[in-house]
Structures are given as C-alpha cells and as structure tokens.
C-alpha positions in Angstrom: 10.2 19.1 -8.7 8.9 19.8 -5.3 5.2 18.9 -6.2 6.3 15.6 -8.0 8.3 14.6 -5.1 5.6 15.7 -2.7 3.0 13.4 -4.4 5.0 11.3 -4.3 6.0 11.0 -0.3 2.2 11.4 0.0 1.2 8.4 -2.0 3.5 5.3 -2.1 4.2 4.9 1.8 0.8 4.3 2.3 0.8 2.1 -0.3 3.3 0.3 0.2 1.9 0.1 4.4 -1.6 -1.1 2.4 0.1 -3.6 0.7 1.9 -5.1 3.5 -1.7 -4.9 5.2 -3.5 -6.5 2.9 -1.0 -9.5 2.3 -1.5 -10.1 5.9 -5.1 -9.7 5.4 -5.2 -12.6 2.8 -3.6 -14.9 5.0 -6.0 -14.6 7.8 -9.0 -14.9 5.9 -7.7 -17.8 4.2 -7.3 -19.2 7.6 -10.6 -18.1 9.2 -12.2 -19.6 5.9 -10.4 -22.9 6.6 -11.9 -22.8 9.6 -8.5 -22.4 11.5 -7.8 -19.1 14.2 -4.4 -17.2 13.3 -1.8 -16.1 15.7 -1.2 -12.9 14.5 2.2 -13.3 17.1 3.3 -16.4 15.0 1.9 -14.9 11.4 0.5 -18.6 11.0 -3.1 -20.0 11.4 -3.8 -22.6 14.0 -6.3 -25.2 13.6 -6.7 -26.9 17.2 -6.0 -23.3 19.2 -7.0 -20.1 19.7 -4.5 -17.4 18.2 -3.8 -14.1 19.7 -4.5 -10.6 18.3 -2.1 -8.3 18.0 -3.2 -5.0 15.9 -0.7 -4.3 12.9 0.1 -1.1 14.1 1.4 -3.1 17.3 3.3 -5.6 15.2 5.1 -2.7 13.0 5.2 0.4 14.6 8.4 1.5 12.6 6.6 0.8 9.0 3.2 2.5 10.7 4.5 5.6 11.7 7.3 5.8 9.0 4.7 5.9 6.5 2.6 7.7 8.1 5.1 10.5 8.7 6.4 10.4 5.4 2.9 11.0 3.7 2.7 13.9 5.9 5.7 15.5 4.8 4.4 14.7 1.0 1.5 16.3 2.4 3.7 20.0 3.6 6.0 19.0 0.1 3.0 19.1 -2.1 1.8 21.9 -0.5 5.0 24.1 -0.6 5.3 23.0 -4.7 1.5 24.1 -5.9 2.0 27.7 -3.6 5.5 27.9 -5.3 4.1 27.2 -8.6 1.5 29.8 -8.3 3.7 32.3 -7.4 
C-alpha cells in the first residue's frame, strides 16, 4: 500500500506540472511560428509588440513547488514501502 501510493506521489505531480508545461508550450510556438511574440504575463501572443518573459516557475510557484514536494515525499514513500517489503 505504501509503495503503490509512493509511486504514485512520485509520478503524477510531475506529470500533471509537465502537462500544464507543455500546453503552455504549444501556445507559444504556435505563436512564434505565426510569427507573433507572446506575453507570457497575458498568456496570449502579440503580433505588433514584444511580449515579456516570465519563467513558469515564476508564473506558478504554488503548482512548481507543490509538485515538486509531493514527488519527493513519493520519493521517502516509495522508499519506506520496498525497505518495508523486504523486511
């Protein structure tokens, strides 16, 4: 139970912080391939001005480091469930 729930902790809030990554990701090269600049402020491509670039991490630090803390208590989980299991 703790190894399932470990592996789990470990995997899905990254992807879930992938996914919301790489939605955004889609957006601005479908912009930059339009030819436009996106605002990453705005979340919407510009054609006549220069957007402004904001990292993700900047835009979402609560998603960022949720995920990223969560994975690493899958991480300990995981761990604690395959030395319990060995035991």
């Amino acid at each position: 139970m703790l190894l399932k729930l470990g592996l789990s902790l470990l995997v899905l809030p990254l992807l879930i912080l992938m996914g919301a990554w790489g939605i955004e990701y889609a957006e601005v090269s479908s912009c930059i391939y339009e030819g436009g600049s996106y605002d990453y402020l705005l979340g919407e491509c510009l054609i006549n001005q220069q957007g402004i670039f904001v990292p993700f991490a900047e835009r979402h630090p609560l998603l960022v480091s949720t995920s990223l803390w969560a994975s690493c208590a899958g991480l300990v989980f995981t761990l604690v469930g395959l030395y319990k299991s060995r035991g």
